[in-house]
C-alpha positions in Angstrom: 7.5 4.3 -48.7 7.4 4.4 -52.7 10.0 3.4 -54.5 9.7 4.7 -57.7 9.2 8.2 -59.4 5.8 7.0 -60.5 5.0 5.9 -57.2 6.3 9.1 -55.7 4.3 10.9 -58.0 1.3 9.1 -57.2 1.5 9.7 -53.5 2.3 13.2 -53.7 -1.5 13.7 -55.6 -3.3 11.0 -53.2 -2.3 13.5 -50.4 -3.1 16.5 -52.1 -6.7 14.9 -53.3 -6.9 14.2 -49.2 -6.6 17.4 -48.4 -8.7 18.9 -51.0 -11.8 16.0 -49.9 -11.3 16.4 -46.8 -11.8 20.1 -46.4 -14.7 19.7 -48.8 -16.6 17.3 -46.8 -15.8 19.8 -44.1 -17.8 22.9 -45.8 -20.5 20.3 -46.2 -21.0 19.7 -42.5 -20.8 23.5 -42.0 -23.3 24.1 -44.4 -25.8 21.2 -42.3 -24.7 22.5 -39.1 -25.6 25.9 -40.3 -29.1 24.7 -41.7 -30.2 22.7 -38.4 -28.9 25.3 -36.3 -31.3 27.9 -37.9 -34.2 25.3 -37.5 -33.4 24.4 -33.8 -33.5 28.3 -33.4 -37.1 28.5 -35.2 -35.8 30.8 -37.4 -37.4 29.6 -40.6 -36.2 32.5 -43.0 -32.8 32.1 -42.5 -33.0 28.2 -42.3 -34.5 28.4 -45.7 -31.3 30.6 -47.2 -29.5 27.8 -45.5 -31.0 25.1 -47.1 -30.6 26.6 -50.5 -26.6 27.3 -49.9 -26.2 23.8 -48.5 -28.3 21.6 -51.6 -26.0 22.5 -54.3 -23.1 21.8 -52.2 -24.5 18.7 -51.5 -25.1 17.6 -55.1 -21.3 18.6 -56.0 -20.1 16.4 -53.2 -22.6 13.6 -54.7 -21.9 14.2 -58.1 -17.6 14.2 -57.2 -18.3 11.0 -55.3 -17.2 12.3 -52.1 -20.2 11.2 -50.5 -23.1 8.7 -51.9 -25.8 10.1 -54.0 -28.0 8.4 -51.3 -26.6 9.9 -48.3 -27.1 13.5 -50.1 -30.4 12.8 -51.1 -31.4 11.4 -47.4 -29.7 14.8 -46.0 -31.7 17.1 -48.3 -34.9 15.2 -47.9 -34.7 15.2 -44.0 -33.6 19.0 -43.2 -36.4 20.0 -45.9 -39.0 18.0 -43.8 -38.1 20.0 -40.6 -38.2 22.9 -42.3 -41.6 22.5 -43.8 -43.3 21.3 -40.1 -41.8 24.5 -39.1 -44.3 26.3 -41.0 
């Protein structure tokens, strides 16, 4: 437990910035199950509108730090190739 006001303070934000990532990277696996669902259903219209809500997303989260820059990029590169072979 903290000891002093400073400390206090400090653990007050770390569990508010939990929160706030944590429900971030949520929306983000939303967004990729949302995407992948689409595909699995061979829908390729509405996989596409997925794909375009779930990129910028993904760059936020990359840019924030909340995930790797890698990771993003390995996400957006992967759904975009099923997309394409769906063509």
């Amino acid at each position: 437990m903290a000891n002093t006001a400073q400390a206090r303070k400090r653990a007050r934000q770390a569990e508010k910035h939990r929160k706030h990532n944590s429900s971030q990277r949520s929306e983000m696996r939303t967004y990729i199950k949302k995407t992948l669902k689409a595909i699995v259903a061979g829908n390729r219209e509405q996989a596409i509108v997925a794909y375009k809500i779930m990129v910028p997303t993904l760059d936020r989260l990359a840019r924030k730090g909340l995930i790797h820059i890698n990771k993003a990029a390995r996400y957006k590169s992967r759904i975009n190739t099923k997309i394409r072979l769906m063509a």
